[in-house]
N, C-alpha and C positions, 0 to 999 in steps of 0.2 A: 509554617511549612518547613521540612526537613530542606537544611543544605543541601544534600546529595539530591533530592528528589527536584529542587529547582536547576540545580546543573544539570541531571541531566535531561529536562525539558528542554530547557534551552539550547542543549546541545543536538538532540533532536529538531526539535523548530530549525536550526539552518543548515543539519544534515539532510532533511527533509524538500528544505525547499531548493538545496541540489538537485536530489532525483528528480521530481515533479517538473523542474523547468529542465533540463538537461534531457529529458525523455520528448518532452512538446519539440526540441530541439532538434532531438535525432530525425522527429518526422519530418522537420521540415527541411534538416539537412540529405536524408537521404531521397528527398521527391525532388531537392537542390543536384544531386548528384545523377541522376536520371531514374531513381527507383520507381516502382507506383505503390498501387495498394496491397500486394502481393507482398513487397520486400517491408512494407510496415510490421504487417503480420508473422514475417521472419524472425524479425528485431526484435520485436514483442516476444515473440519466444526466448528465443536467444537470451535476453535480457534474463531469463528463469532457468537458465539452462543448469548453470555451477549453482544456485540456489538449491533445487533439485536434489541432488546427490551432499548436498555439503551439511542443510540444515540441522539435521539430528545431531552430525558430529559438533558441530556449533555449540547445540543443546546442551549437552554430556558436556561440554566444557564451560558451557556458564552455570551449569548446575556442580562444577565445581567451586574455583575459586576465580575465575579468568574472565569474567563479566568486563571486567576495565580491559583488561588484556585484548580481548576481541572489538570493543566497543571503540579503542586508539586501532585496530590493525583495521575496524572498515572505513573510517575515516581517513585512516593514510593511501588506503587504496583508492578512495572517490577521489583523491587527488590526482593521481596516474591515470583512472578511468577519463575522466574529464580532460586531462591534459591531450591523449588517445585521439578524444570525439575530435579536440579543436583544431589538431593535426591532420584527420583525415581526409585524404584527396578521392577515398572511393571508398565501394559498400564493403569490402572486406575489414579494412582497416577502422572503418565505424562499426562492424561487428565484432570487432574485439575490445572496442573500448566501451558496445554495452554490454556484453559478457562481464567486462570486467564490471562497471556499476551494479552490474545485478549481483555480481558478489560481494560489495561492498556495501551494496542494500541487504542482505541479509544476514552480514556479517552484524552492523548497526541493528538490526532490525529485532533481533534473536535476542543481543546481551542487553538492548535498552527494557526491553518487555521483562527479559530474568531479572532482573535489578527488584522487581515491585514482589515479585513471590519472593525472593529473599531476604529483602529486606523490609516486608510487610506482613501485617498479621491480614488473615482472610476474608473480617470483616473491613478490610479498608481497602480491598481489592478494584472493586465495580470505582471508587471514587479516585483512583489512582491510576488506573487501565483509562476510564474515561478523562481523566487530568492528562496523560502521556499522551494521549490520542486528542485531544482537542491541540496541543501543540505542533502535534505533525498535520493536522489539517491550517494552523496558524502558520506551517513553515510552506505548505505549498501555494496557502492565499498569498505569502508574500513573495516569492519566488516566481510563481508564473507572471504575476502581472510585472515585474521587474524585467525579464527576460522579454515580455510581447514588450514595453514599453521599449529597451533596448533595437529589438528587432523590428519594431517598426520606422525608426529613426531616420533607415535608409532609401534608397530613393526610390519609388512607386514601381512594384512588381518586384521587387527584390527583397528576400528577408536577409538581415544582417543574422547570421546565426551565431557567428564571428564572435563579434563585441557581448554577445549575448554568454557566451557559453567562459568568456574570460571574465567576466562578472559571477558566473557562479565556480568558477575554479576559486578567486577571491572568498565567497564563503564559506567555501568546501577548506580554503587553509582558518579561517576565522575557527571554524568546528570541530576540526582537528585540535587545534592551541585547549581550548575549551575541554577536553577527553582528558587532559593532564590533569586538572584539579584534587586535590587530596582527596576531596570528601565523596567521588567517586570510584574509591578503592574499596575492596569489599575485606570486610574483617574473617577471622578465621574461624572466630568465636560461632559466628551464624552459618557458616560451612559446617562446622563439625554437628553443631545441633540439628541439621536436616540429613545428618547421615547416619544418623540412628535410625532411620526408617530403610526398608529395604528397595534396592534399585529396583525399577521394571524394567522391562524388555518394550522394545517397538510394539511388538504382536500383542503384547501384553496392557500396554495402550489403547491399542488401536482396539481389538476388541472387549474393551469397556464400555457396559453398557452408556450410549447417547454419546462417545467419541466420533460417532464417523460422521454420524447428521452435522455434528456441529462442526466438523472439519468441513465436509460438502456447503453449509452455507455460508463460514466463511471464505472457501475456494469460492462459490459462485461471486458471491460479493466485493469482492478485489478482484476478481478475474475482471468482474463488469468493471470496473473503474478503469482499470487497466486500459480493456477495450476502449471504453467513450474516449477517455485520453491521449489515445494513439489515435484512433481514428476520426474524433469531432477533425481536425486539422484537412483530411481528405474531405471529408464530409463537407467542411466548410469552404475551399477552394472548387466544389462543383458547386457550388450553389452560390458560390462570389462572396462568402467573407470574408474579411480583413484581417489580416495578425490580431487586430486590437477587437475587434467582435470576438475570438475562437479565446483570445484570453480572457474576456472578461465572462465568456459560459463558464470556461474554467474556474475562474475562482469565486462566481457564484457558486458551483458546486460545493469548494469549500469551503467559503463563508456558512452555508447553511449545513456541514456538516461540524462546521466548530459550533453552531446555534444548539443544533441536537445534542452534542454531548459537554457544552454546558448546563443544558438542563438536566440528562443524564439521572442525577441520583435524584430531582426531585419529579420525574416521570413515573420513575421506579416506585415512588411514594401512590402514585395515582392508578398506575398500570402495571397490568401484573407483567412479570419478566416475559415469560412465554410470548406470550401477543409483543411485546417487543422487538423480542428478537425474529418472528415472524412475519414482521412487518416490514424488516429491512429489503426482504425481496420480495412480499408481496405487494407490497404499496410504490413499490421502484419499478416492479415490470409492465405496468401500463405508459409511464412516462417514454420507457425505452420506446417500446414497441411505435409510440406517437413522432418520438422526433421526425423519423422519414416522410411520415403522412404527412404534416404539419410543420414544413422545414422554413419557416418563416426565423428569422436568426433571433426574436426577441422571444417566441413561443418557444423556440429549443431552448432557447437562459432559464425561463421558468421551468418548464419540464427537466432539465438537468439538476438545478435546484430542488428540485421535491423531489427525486431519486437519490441527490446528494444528501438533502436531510437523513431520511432514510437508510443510507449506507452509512451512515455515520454512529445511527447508533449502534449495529452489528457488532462492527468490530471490537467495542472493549468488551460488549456482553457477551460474545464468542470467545473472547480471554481468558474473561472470569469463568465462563463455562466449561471448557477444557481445563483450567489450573485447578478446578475441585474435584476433575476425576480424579486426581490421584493422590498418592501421597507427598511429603515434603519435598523430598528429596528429587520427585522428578519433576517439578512444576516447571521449571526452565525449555527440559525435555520436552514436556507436554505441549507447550509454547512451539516450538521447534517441528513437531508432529502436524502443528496446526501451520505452519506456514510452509511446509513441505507439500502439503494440499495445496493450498495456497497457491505452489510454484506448480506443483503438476498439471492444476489448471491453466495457470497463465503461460504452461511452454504447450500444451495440447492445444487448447479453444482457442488462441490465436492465430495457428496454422490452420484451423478449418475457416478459423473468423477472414483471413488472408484469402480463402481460396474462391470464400464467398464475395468477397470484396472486388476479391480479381475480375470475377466475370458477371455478378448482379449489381457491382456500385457499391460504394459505401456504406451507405443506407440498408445494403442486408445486415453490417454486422450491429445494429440496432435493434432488429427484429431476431435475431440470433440471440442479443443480449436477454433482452425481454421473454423470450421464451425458457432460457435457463433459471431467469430469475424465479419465473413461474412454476419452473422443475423444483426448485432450490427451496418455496415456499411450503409444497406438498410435502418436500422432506422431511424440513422444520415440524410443519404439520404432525405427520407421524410420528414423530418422536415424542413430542411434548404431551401427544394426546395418549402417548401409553405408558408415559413417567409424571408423575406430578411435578415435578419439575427438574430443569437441568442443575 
């Protein structure tokens, strides 16, 4: 395996299991602070806010030569973000420190993905997109349960969120050290050779035939994570679970979404892609729509797990999907395009998911989930059924 391409897993895996526990964190610090489910749903947005507006220009610079450049500046920022969280004595001052993570998530987020169209040929895409992304589901399997194990330390009814959130500042500098490495510098050689092709424009993306379905499913499909993850924690404080139950659904989630895309390319051998990537929210919106019904804490582990298998494989076969619409030179961009969906979902569908929560309970934004995902499968649908393939 490529030097560069095991840095930057690795460097991924404990950038990763920052956000994921640092986010579990924010809920439980700001329902610590007097919020309810309303101010989750703010947060949650918030969290997409400067992602939103910043992704493309990201894009257009890791589709230069600055893939390291931006890959060290979001690492140095989850420092700040996190320092932010564990300072904060109210909800203003923790919505600036996950403003700030959410740009530190997409600053990371943007140049780890540009790294494999640049320095990969296209048939080794699907095995490297799914390699990237089984580590970021390794960095938040290990990351949550280290944080609930932290936070539950303390004495009965109180989450230590404290000791929790100074533990992943410590990874977040581990991660950052990690971004220096030589072999995660990009050569100039492979710059020049992808600028032989001609720039596109956003518009010019965006209206490529099978770009939008597959920006829409994977917007729905992080949006839904997004959701479950912010909200199992309310969800789970009405219905009496413990720090240590709401972590371990979590990283069942991720366990079986590292399960799926290790299997990844030899699925691929068995099943055709389409039905794949189909399946990601057709087979994940019956589990949502259950948890409520069925809110038994060991029944919602299984049901989040088979949702998580399923979300799991989406997302690299949504990478690889988007990086073949176009040509060389904007694959990075095209990445960037797709996580700007992405953000426009998770700052949108959280403030209605918020609004629903405020006044139906948690449990609506479950059924919320589950019906998007089932939007999101129709769309897939559509698409695939009037392209032979993406």
């Amino acid at each position: 395996m490529k030097s560069w391409f095991v840095m930057l897993c690795a460097t991924t895996a404990l950038i990763q299991a920052v956000y994921a526990a640092v986010r579990v964190m924010i809920t439980y610090k700001a329902l610590e602070l007097g919020g309810d489910a309303l101010t989750v749903g703010v947060l949650t947005a918030l969290y997409s806010l400067l992602p939103l507006v910043a992704a493309m220009q990201i894009g257009r610079a890791v589709d230069g030569r600055r893939a390291a450049t931006m890959l060290r500046l979001g690492t140095a920022i989850s420092l700040i973000a996190v320092a932010v969280v564990i300072v904060s004595s109210g909800i203003v001052v923790l919505a600036a420190g996950c403003i700030l993570l959410g740009f530190s998530h997409i600053l990371t987020m943007v140049s780890s993905q540009g790294y494999i169209p640049v320095r990969s040929k296209p048939d080794d895409y699907d095995r490297r997109f799914g390699g990237l992304t089984v580590w970021i589901s390794v960095g938040q399997s290990i990351g949550i349960p280290i944080v609930g194990f932290i936070a539950s330390r303390s004495d009965v009814g109180h989450v230590d969120t404290q000791g929790a959130l100074i533990a992943m500042f410590g990874v977040a500098v581990v991660a950052s050290i990690l971004t220096l490495a030589p072999s995660l510098s990009i050569s100039g050689a492979s710059v020049s050779a992808r600028k032989q092709h001609e720039k596109q424009s956003t518009r010019t993306m965006l209206t490529t035939k099978g770009m939008r379905p597959a920006v829409f499913s994977s917007l729905i499909i992080l949006t839904s994570m997004d959701l479950m993850t912010a909200y199992l924690p309310v969800f789970g404080e009405q219905y009496g679970y413990s720090v240590v139950v709401v972590t371990v659904i979590l990283t069942a989630r991720s366990v079986a979404a590292i399960i799926s895309r290790t299997l990844l390319t030899q699925l691929l051998k068995v099943a055709p892609r389409q039905w794949l990537l189909m399946s990601g929210s057709l087979c994940s919106a019956l589990p949502m729509v259950l948890v409520p019904i069925l809110p038994n804490q060991w029944v919602v582990g299984v049901l989040i797990a088979i949702a998580g298998f399923f979300w799991g494989l989406v997302q690299p076969l949504t990478m690889t999907w988007v990086a073949g619409l176009v040509n060389p030179r904007n694959r990075a961009s095209a990445l960037s395009l797709r996580l700007t969906g992405n953000r426009l979902g998770q700052v949108v569908i959280p403030l209605v998911a918020g609004t629903f929560a405020g006044s139906a309970g948690a449990g609506a934004v479950f059924y919320l989930t589950g019906g998007l995902l089932a939007g999101a499968a129709a769309s897939t649908w559509r698409a695939l059924f009037r392209t032979r393939s993406p």
